[in-house]
C-alpha positions as MATLAB code, in Angstrom:
seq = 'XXXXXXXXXXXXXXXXXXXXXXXXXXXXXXXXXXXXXXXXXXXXXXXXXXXXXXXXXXXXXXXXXXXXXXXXXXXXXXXXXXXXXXXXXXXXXXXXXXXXXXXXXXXXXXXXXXXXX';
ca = [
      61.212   12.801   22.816;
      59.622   11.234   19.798;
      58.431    8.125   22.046;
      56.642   10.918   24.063;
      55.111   12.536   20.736;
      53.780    8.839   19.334;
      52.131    8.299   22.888;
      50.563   11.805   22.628;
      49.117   11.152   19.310;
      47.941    7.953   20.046;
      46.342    9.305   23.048;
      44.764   11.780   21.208;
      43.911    9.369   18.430;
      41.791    7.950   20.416;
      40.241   10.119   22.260;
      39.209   11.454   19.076;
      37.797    7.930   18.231;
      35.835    8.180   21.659;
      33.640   11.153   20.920;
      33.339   10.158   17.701;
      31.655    6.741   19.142;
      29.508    8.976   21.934;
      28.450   11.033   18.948;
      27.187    8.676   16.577;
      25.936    6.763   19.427;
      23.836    9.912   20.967;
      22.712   11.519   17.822;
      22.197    8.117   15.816;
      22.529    7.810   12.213;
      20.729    5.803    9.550;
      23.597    5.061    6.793;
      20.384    2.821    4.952;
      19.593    3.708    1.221;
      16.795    5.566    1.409;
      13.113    3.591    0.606;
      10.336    4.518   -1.604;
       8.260    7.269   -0.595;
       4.800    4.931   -0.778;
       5.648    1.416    1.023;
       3.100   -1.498   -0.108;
       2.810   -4.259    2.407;
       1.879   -8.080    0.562;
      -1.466   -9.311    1.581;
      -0.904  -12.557    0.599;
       1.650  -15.168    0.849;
       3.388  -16.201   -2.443;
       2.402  -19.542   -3.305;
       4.239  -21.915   -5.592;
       2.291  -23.452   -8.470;
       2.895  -26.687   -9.262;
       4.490  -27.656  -12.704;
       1.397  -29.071  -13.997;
      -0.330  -25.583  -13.717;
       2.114  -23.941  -15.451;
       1.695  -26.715  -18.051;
      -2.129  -25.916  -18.388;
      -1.488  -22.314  -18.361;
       1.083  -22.732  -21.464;
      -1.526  -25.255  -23.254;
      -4.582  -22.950  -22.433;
      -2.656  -19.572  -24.032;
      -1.018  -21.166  -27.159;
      -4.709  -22.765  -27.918;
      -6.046  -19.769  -27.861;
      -3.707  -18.269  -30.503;
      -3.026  -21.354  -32.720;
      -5.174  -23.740  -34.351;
      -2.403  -26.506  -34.412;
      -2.265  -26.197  -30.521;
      -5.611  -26.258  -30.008;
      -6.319  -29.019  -32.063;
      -3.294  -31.395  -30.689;
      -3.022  -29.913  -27.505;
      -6.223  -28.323  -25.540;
      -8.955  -30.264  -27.487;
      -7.916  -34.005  -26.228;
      -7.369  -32.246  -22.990;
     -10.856  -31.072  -22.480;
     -12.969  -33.566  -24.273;
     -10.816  -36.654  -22.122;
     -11.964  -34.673  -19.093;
     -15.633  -34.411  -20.728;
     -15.985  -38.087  -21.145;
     -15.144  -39.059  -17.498;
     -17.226  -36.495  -15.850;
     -19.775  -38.010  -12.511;
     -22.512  -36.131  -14.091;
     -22.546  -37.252  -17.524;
     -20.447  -36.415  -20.439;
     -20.134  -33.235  -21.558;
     -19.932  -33.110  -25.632;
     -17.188  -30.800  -26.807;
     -16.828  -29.144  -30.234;
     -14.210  -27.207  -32.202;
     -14.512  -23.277  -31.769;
     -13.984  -20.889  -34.445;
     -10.852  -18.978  -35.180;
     -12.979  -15.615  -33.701;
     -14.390  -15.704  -30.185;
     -12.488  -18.431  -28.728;
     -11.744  -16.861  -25.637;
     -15.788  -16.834  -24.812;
     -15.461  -20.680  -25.791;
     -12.831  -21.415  -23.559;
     -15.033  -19.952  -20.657;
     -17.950  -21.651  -21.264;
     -16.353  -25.087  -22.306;
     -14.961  -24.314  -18.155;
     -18.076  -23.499  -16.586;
     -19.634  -26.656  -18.085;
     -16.829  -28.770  -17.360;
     -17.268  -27.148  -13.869;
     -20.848  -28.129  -13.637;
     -19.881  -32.063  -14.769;
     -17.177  -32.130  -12.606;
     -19.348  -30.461   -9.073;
     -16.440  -27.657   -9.080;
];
């Protein structure tokens, strides 16, 4: 009598697990976190910069706040690649403490102009 019950439940057991499986499998069910309402797609590929970039970059930004680092740091930079320029050398002076961000772009664009960039 009990062996009869356990077969019976385990019969029903599964049948239960059955229509459970024809359920999910007719009515489908996303169990994913849901997204954000506005999905952005990336243009562009990430690219990875080489160390020396990030070298410049960290040069370039703590010149432009600090006289010590732009006298020891970004000055020899710039004037080494003003001397060896194809097109001539390009003289570079010292900038003053305001408007050194408007140096800094045209020390580049005449650099750029030496160098045929």
């Amino acid at each position: 009598m009990i062996v009869a019950l356990i077969c019976a439940a385990v019969v029903l057991f599964g049948i239960g697990i059955q229509s459970l499986a024809r359920y999910v499998q007719r009515f489908g069910t996303d169990l994913r976190s849901p997204g954000p309402l506005i999905e952005l797609r990336r243009t562009h590929v990430p690219t990875v910069q080489p160390a020396d970039f990030d070298r410049l970059e960290g040069i370039v930004s703590d010149a432009l706040v600090s006289d010590s680092h732009l006298d020891r740091q970004l000055l020899p930079l710039l004037r080494e690649l003003g001397q060896h320029a194809p097109l001539g050398t390009v003289t570079i002076e010292r900038p003053a403490r305001r408007g050194r961000a408007g140096w800094l772009d045209q020390t580049l664009t005449e650099l750029e102009q030496a160098w045929e960039i």
